[in-house]
C-alpha positions, 0 to 999 in steps of 0.5 A: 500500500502506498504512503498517501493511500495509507493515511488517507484510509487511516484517517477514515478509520481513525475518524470512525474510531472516534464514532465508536468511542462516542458511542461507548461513552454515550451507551456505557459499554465496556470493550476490551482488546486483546494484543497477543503475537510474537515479539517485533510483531507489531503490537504496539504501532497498531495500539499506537494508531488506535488510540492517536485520536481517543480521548484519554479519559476513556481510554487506557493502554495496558503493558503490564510488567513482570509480576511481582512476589504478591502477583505469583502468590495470587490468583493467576487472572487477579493483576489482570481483573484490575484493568478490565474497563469500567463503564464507557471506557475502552482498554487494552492490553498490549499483552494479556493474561495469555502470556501464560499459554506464549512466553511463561510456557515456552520460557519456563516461568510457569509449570505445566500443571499451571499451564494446563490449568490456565488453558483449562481456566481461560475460557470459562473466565471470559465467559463471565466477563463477557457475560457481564457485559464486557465486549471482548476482542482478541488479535493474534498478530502472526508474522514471519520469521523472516520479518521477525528477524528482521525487525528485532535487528532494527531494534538493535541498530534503531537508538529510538527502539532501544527500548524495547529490547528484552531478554526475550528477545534474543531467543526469540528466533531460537525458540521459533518452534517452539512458539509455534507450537505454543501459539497452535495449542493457544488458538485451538484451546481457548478460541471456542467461546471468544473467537480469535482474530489472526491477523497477518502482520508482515505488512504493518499498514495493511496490519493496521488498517485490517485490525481497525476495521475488524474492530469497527465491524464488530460493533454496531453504533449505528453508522459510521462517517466513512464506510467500512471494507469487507474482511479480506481473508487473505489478512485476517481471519475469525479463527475457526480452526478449519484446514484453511485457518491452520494454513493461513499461519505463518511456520 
């Protein structure tokens, strides 16, 4: 997608976001999204693009750090159950509590029985929240190891992304299988009741523009200022887990 292309549509969407905002506020819903994905694989400039426009008041990004002594000694989903948002707000979590079904499973910071049990745990969990009347949207954003490599490099030599160089990080790459398999159990264990949105995420503008859409269409406010495009299947996908879910991810 060319430069001008890409920001023209990224304002549409961007005004559009505001719409749904104010339809938030105006309804008193409460929506959550979920960022889930490999490192580097572009979580933050798609929060980044999502909130640009959103009122700060309502809105609250969500990155928690490593948990603390008093988080490991409590209720797996208790740190995470404090951010939910309240009435009229939109949040999220740039990481959630899935980090226990990614990085603790592949890295070893939980156990397998602690493993097992989240998996088993999740899915009831959110039930009750959506129940409650939270809107939940979940976003696996899946990219290549090529790109992955790549953009991990750029981090090294980019002074501005410094930042967010992590431990992580530097097995990242080593333990592509292994992350692999973690992210298939994940999908086919916790995506029955909440679906998962697969986003293919080499390219970030159609990456961007594809999540922001998606979330425009899940919700209906009653319009919105500037059209919507179709889903294209190509770029995300409601995780069923059919055949063709399963090849559309990157190996």
């Amino acid at each position: 997608m060319k430069r001008k292309a890409y920001k023209d549509a990224l304002l549409k969407a961007q005004i559009d976001l505001v719409d749904l905002q104010r339809h938030v506020i105006a309804e008193y819903k409460r929506l959550l999204v979920i960022f889930e994905g490999r490192d580097a694989s572009g979580k933050d400039g798609t929060i980044k693009r999502i909130v640009a426009h959103q009122s700060p008041r309502e809105t609250r990004v969500v990155a928690l750090g490593k948990p603390t002594e008093r988080d490991r000694s409590s209720w797996y989903f208790q740190r995470y159950v404090e951010h939910l948002p309240a009435n009229s707000e939109i949040a999220l979590f740039n990481r959630s509590w899935y980090n226990r079904a990614g990085v603790e499973k592949v890295m070893g910071y939980c156990t397998d029985r602690q493993y097992e049990a989240f998996l088993a745990d999740v899915g009831p969990f959110e039930q009750i929240v959506v129940d409650d009347g939270l809107i939940l949207l979940k976003y696996y954003l899946d990219v290549t190891k090529s790109e992955q490599a790549a953009r991990l490099e750029d981090r090294r030599q980019n002074p501005l992304k410094t930042w967010k160089i992590s431990p992580i990080d530097a097995v990242a790459l080593e333990k592509w299988d292994d992350y692999s398999v973690a992210r298939n159990r994940m999908l086919a264990a916790t995506g029955d009741q909440q679906t998962w949105r697969v986003v293919r995420a080499d390219n970030k503008r159609e990456l961007r523009l594809a999540v922001i859409w998606d979330i425009l269409r899940s919700i209906d406010c009653g319009g919105y200022t500037h059209a919507v495009p179709d889903r294209d299947p190509d770029m995300l996908r409601h995780w069923s887990g059919s055949e063709a879910d399963q090849s559309f991810l990157a190996s």
